[in-house]
N, CA and C atoms as a LAMMPS dump frame, in Angstrom:
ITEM: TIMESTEP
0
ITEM: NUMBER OF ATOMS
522
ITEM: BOX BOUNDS ff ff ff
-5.0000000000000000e+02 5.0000000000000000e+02
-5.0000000000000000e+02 5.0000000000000000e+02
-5.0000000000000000e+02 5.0000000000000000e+02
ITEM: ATOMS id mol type element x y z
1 1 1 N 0.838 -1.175 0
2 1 2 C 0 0 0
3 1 3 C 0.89 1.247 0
4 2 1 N 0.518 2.325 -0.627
5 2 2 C 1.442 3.645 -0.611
6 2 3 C 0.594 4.428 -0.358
7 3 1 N 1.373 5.489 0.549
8 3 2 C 0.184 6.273 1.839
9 3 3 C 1.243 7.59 1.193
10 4 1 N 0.414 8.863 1.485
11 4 2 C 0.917 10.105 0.642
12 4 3 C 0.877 11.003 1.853
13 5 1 N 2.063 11.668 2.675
14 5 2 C 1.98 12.459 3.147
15 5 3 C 1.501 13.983 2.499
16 6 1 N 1.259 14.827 3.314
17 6 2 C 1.218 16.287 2.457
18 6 3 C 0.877 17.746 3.368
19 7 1 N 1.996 18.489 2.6
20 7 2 C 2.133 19.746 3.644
21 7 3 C 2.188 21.208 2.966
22 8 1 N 1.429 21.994 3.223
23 8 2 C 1.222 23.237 2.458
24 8 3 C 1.708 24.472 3.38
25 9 1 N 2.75 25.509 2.697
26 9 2 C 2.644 26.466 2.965
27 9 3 C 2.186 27.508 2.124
28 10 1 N 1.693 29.161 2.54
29 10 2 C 1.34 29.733 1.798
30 10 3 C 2.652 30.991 1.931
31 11 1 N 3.043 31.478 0.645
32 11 2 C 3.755 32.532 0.307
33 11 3 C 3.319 33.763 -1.02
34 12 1 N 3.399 34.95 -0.063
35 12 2 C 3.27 36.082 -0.733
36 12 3 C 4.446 36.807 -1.096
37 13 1 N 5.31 36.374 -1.009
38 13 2 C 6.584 37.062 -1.203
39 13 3 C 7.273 36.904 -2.338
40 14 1 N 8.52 37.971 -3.221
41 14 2 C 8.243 38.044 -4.531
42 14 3 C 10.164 37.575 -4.456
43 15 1 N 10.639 37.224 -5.656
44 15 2 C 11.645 36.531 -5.808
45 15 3 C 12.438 37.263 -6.826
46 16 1 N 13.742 37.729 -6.546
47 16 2 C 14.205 38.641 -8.021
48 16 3 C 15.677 37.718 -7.904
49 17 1 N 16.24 38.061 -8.905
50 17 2 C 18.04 37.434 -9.481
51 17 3 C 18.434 37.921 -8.246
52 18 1 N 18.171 39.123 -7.843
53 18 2 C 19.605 39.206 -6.228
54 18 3 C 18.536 38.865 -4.877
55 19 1 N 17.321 38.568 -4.887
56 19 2 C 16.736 38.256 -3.712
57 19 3 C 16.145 36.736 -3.931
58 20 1 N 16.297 35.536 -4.133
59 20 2 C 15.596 34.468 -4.672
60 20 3 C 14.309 34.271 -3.198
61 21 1 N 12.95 34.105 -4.018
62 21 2 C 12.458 33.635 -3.495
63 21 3 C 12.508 32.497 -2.436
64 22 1 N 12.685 32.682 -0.623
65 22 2 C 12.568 31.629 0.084
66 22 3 C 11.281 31.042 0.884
67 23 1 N 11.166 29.745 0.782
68 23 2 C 10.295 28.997 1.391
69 23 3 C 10.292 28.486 1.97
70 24 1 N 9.933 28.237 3.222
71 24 2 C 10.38 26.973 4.143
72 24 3 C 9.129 26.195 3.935
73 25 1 N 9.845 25.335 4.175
74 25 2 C 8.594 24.259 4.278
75 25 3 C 8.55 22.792 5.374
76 26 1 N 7.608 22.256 5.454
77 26 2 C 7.672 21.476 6.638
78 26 3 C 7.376 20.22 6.237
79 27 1 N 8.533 19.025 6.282
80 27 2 C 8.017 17.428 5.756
81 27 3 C 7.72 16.665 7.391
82 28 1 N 6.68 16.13 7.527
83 28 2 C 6.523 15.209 8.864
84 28 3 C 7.276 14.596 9.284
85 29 1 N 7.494 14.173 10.674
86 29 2 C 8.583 13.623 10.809
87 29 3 C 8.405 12.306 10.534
88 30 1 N 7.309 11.476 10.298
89 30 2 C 7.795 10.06 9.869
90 30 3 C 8.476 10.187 8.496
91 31 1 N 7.78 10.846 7.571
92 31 2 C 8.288 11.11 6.116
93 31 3 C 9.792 11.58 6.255
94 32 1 N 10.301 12.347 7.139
95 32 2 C 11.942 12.655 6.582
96 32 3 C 12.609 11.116 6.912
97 33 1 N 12.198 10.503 8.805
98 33 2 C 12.567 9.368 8.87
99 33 3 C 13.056 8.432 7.625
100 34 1 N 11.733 8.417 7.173
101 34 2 C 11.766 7.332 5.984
102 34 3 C 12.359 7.521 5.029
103 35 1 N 12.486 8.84 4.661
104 35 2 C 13.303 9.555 3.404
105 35 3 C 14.853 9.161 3.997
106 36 1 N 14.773 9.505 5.046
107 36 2 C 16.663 8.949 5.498
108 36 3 C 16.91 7.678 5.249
109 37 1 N 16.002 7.011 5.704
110 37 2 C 16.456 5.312 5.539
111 37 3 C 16.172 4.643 4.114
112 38 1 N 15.264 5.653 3.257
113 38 2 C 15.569 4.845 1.76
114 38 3 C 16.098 4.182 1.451
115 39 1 N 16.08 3.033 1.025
116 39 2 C 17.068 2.629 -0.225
117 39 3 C 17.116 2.63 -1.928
118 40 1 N 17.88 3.17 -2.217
119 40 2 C 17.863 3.597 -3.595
120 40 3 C 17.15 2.657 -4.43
121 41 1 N 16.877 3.271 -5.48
122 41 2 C 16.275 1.742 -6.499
123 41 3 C 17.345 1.346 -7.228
124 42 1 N 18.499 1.68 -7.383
125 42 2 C 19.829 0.82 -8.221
126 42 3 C 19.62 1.178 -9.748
127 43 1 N 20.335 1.242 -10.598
128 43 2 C 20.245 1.501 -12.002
129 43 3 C 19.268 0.577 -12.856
130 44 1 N 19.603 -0.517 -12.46
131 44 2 C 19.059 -1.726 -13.056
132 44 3 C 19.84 -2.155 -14.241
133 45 1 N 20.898 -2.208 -13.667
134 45 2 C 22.102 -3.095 -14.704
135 45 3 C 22.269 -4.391 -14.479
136 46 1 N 21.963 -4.351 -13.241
137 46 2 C 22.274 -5.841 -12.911
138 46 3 C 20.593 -6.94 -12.995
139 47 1 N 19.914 -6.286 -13.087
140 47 2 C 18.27 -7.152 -13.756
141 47 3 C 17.892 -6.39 -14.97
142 48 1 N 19.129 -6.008 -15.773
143 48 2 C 18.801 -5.642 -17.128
144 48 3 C 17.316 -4.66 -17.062
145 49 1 N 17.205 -4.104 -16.072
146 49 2 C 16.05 -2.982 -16.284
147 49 3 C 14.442 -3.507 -15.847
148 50 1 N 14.358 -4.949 -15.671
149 50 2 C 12.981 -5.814 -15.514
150 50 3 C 12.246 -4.947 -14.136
151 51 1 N 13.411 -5.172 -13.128
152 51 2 C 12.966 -4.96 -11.546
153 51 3 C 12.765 -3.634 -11.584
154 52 1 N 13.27 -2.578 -12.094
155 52 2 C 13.979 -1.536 -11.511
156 52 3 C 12.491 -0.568 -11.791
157 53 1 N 12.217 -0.784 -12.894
158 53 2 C 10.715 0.643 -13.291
159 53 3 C 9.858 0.368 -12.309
160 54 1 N 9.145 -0.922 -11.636
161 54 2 C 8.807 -1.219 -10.802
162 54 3 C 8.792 -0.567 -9.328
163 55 1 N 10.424 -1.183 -8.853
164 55 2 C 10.963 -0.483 -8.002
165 55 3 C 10.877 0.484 -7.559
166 56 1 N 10.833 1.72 -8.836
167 56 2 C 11.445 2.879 -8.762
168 56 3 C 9.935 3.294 -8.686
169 57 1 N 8.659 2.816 -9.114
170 57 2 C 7.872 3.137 -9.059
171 57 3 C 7.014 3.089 -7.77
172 58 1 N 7.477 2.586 -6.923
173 58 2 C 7.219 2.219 -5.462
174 58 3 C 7.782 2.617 -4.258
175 59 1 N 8.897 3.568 -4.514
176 59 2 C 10.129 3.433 -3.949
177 59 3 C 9.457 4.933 -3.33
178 60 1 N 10.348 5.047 -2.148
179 60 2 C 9.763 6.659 -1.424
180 60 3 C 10.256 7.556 -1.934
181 61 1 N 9.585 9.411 -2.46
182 61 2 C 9.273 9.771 -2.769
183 61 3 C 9.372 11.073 -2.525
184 62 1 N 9.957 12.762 -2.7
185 62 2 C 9.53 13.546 -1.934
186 62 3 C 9.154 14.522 -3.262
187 63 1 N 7.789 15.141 -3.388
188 63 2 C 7.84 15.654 -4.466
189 63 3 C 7.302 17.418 -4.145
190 64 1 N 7.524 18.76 -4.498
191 64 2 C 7.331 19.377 -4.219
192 64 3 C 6.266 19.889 -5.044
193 65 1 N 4.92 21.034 -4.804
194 65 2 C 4.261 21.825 -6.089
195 65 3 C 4.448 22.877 -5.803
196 66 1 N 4.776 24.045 -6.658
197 66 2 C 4.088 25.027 -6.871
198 66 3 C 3.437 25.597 -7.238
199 67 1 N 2.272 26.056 -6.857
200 67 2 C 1.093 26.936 -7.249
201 67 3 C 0.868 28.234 -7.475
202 68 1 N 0.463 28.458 -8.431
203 68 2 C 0.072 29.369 -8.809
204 68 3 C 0.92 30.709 -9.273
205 69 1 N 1.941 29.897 -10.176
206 69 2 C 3.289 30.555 -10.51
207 69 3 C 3.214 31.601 -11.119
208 70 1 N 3.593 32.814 -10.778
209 70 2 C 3.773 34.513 -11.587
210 70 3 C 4.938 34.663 -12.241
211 71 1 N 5.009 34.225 -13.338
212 71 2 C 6.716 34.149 -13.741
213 71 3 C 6.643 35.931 -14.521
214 72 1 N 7.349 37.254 -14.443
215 72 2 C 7.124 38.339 -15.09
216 72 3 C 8.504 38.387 -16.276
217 73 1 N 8.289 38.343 -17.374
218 73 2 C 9.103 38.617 -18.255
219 73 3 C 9.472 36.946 -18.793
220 74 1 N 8.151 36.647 -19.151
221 74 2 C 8.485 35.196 -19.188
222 74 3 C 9.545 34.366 -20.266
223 75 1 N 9.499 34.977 -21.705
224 75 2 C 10.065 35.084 -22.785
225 75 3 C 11.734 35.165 -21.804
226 76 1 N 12.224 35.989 -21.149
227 76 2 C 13.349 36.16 -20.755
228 76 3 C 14.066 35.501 -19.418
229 77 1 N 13.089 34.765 -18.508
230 77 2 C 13.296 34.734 -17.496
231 77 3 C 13.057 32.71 -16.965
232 78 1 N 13.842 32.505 -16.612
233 78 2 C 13.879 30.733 -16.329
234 78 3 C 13.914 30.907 -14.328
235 79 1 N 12.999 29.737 -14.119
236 79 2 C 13.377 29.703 -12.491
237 79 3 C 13.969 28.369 -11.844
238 80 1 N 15.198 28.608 -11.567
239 80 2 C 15.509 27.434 -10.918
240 80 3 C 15.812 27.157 -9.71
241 81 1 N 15.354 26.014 -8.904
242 81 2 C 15.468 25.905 -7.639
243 81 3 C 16.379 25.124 -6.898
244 82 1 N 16.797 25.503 -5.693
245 82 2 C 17.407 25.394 -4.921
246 82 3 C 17.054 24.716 -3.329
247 83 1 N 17.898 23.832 -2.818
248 83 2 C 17.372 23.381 -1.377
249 83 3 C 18.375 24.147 -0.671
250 84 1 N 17.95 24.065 0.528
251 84 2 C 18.872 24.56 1.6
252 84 3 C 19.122 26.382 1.787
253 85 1 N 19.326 26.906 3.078
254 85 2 C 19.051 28.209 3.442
255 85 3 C 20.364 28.629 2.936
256 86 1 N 21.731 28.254 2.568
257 86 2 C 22.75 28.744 2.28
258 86 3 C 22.676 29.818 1.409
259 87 1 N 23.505 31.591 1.721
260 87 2 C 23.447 31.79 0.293
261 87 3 C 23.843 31.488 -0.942
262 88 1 N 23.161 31.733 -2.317
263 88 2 C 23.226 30.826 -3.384
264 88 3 C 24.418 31.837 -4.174
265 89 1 N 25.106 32.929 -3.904
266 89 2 C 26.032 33.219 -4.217
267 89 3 C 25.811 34.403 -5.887
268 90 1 N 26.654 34.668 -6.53
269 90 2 C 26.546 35.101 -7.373
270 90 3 C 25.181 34.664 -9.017
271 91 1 N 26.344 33.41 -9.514
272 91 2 C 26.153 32.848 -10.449
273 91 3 C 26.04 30.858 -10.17
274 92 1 N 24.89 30.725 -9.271
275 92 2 C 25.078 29.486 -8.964
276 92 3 C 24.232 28.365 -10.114
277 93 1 N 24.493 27.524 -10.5
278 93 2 C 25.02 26.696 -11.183
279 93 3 C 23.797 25.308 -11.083
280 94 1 N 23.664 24.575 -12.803
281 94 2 C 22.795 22.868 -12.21
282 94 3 C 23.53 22.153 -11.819
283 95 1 N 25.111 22.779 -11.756
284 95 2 C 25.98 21.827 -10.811
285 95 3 C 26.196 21.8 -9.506
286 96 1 N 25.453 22.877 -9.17
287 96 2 C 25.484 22.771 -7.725
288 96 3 C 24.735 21.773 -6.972
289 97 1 N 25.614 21.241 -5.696
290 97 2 C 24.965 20.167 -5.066
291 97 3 C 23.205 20.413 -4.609
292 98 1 N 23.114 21.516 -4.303
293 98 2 C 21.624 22.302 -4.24
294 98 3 C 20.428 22.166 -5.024
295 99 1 N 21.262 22.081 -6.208
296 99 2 C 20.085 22.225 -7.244
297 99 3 C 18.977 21.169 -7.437
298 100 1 N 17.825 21.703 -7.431
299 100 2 C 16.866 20.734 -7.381
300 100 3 C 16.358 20.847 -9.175
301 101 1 N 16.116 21.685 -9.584
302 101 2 C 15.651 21.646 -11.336
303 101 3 C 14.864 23.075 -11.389
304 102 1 N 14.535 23.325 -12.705
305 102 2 C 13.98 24.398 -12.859
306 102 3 C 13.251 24.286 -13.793
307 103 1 N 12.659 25.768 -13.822
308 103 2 C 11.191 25.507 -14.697
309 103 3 C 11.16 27.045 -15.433
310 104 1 N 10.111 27.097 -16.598
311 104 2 C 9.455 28.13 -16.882
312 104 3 C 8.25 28.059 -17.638
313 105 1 N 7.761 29.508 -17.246
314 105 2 C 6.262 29.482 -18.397
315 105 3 C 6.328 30.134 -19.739
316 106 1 N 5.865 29.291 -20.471
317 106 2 C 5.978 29.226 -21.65
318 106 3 C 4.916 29.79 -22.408
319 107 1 N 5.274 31.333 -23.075
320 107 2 C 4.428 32.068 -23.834
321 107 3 C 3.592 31.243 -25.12
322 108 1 N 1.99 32.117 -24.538
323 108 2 C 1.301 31.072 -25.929
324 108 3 C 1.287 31.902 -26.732
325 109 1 N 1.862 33.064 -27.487
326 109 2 C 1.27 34.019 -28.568
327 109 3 C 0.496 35.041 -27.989
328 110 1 N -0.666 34.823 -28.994
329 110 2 C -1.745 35.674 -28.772
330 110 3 C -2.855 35.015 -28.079
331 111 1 N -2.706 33.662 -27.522
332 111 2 C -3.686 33.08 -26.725
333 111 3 C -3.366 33.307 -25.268
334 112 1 N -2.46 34.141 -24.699
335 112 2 C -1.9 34.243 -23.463
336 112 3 C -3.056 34.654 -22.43
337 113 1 N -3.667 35.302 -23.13
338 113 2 C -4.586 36.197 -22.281
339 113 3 C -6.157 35.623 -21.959
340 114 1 N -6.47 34.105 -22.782
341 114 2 C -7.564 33.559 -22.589
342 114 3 C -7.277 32.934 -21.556
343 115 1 N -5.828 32.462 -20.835
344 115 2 C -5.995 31.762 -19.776
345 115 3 C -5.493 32.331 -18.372
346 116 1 N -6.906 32.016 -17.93
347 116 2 C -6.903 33.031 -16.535
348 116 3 C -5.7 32.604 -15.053
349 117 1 N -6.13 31.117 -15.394
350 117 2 C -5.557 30.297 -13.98
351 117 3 C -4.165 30.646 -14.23
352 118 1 N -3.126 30.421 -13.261
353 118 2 C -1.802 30.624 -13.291
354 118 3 C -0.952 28.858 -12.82
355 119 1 N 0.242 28.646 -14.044
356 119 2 C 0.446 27.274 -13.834
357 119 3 C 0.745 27.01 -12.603
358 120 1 N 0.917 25.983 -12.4
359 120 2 C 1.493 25.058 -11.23
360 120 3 C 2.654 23.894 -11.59
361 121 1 N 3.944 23.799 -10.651
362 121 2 C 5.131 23.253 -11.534
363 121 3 C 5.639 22.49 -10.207
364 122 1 N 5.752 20.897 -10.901
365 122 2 C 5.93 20.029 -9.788
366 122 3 C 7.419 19.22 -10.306
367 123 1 N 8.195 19.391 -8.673
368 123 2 C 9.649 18.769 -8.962
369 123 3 C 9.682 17.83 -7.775
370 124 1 N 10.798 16.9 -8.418
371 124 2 C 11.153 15.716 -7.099
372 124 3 C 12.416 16.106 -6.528
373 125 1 N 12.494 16.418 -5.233
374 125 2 C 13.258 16.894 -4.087
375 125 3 C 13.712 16.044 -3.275
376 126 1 N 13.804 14.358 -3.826
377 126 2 C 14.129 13.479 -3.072
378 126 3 C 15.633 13.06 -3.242
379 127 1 N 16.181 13.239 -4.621
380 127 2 C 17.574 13.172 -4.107
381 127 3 C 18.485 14.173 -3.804
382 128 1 N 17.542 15.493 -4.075
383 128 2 C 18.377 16.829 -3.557
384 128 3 C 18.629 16.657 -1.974
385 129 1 N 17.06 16.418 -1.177
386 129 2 C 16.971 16.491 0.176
387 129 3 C 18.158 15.607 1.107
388 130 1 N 18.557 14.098 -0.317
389 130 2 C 19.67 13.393 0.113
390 130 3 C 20.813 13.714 0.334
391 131 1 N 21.48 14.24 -0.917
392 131 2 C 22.659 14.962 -1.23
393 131 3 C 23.266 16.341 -0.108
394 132 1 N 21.917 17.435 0.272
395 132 2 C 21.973 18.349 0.784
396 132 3 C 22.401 17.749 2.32
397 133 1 N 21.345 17.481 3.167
398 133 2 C 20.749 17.004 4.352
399 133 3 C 21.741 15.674 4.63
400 134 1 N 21.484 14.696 3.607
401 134 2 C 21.941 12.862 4.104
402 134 3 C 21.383 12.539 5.626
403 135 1 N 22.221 11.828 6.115
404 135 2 C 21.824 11.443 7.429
405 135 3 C 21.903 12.736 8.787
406 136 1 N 22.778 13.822 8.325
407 136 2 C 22.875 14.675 9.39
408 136 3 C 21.545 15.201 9.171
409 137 1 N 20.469 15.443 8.376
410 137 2 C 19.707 16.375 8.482
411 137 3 C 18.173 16.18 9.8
412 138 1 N 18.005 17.166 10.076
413 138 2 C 17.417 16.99 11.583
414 138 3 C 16.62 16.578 11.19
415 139 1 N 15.415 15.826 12.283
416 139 2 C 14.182 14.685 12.251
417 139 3 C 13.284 16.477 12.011
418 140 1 N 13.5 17.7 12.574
419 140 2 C 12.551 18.232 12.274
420 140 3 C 11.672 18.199 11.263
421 141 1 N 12.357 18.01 10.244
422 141 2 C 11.459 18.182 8.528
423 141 3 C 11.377 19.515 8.004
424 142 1 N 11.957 20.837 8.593
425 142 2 C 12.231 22.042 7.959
426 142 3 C 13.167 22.027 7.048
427 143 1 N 12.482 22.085 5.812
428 143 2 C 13.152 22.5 4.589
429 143 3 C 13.523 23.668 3.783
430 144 1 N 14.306 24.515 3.596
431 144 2 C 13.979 25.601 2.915
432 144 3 C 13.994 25.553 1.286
433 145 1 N 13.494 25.993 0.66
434 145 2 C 13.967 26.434 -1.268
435 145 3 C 13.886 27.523 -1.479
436 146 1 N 14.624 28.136 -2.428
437 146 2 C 15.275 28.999 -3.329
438 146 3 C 14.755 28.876 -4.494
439 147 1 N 13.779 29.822 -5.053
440 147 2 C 14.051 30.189 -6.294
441 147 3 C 14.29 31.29 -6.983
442 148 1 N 14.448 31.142 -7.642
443 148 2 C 16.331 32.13 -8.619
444 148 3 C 15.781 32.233 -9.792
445 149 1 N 15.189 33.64 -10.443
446 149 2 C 15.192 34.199 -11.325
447 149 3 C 16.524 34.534 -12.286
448 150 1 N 16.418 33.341 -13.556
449 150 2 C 18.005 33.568 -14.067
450 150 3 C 17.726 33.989 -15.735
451 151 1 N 18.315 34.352 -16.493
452 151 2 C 18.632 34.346 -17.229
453 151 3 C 18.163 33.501 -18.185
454 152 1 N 16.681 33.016 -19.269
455 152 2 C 16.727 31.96 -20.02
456 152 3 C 17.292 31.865 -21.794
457 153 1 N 18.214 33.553 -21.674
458 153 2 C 18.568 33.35 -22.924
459 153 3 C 20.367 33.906 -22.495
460 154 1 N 20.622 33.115 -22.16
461 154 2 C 22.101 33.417 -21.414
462 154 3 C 22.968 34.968 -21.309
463 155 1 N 21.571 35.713 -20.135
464 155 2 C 21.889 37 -20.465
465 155 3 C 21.439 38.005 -20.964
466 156 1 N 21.002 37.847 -22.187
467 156 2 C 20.236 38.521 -22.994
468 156 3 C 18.671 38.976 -22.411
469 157 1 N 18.115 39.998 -22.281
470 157 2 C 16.867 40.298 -22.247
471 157 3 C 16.517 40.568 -20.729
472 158 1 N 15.625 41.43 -20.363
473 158 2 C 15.3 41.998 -19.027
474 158 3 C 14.627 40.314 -17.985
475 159 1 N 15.241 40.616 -17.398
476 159 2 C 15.34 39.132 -15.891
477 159 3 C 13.619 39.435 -14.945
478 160 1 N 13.24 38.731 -15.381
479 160 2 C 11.783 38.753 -14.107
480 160 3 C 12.026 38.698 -12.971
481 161 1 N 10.26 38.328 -12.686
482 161 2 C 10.182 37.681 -11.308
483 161 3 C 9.764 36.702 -10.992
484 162 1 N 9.723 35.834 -9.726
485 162 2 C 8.589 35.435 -9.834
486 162 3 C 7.765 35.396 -8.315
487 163 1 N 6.427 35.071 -8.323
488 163 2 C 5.899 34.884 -7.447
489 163 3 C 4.692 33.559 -6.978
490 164 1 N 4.286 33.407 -6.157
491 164 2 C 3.474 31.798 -5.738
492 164 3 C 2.388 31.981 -4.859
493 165 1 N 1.41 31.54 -5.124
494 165 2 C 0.283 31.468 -4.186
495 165 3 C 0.675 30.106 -2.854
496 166 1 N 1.083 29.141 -2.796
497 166 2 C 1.656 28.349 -2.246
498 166 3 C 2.339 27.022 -2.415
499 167 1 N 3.15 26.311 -1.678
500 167 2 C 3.719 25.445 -1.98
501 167 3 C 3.737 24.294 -1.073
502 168 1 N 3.243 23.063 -1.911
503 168 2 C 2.565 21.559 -1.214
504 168 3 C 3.973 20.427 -0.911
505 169 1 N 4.092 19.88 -0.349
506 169 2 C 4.888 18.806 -0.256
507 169 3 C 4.668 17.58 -0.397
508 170 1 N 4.77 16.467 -1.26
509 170 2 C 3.997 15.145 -1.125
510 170 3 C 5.186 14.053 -0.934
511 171 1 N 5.077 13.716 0.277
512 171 2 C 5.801 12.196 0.339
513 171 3 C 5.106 10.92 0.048
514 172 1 N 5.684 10.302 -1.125
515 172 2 C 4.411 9.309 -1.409
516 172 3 C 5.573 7.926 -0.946
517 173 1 N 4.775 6.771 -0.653
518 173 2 C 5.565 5.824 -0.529
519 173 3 C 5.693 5.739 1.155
520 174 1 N 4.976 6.472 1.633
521 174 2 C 5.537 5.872 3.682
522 174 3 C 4.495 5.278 3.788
């Protein structure tokens, strides 16, 4: 059986290239538990791939949403996120151990304006939370993210913002 934790905060606060949007957020404490003691699902080299989609499909889980995304200057502007309260420095990087993935909204033309709702953009934070945190990270379940208004044409063109109505946490798999 797979049981879905889930945790919402709400944020009004706006995110620019030198201020990145922060969030804390809160995973339960059985869910980080369990997130610590994972065990990976393995590549699947060694069962040629049979076991592993399975596996991986069962396997625990930490996935983040955001709602109700305000991306401003969308044509110009990419958001990528970050775990952990550290500052993210100048020009930080998808090589950074931090990095969780990034996103943007994607101009429709001249149909932009028929759609009212504002997207929502969902990432998995389960091997960031590993990498970042591992075993030192506290049973609390306070998480923070970063997102970072960057550059989506390397530089070129005026840098947005962005902003969020709130952000959900789902641990699936405890």
């Amino acid at each position: 059986m797979v049981r879905t934790l889930q945790s919402t905060t709400a944020s009004t606060a706006k995110g620019t290239r030198k201020s990145p949007l922060k969030v804390k957020i809160d995973i339960a404490q059985h869910g980080i538990n369990a997130l610590l003691a994972r065990v990976p699902a393995g590549s699947g080299v060694d069962t040629m791939g049979f076991v592993t989609q399975e596996k991986a499909a069962t396997t625990l889980r930490a996935f983040v949403v955001f709602r109700d995304v305000q991306i401003t200057d969308v044509v110009t502007t990419e958001i990528k996120v970050f775990i952990g309260s550290a500052p993210l420095g100048v020009n930080p990087s998808s090589d950074d151990r931090r990095y969780v993935g990034s996103f943007t909204n994607l101009e429709h033309g001249g149909h932009s304006s028929h759609h009212k709702a504002a997207p929502s953009f969902l990432l998995d934070i389960t091997d960031a939370i590993l990498r970042v945190y591992g075993s030192g990270m506290e049973k609390t379940g306070d998480v923070e993210l970063q997102l970072l208004p960057v550059s989506a044409q390397g530089g070129a063109g005026k840098m947005g913002t962005v902003t969020l109505s709130k952000v959900e946490v789902l641990v699936t798999g405890v």
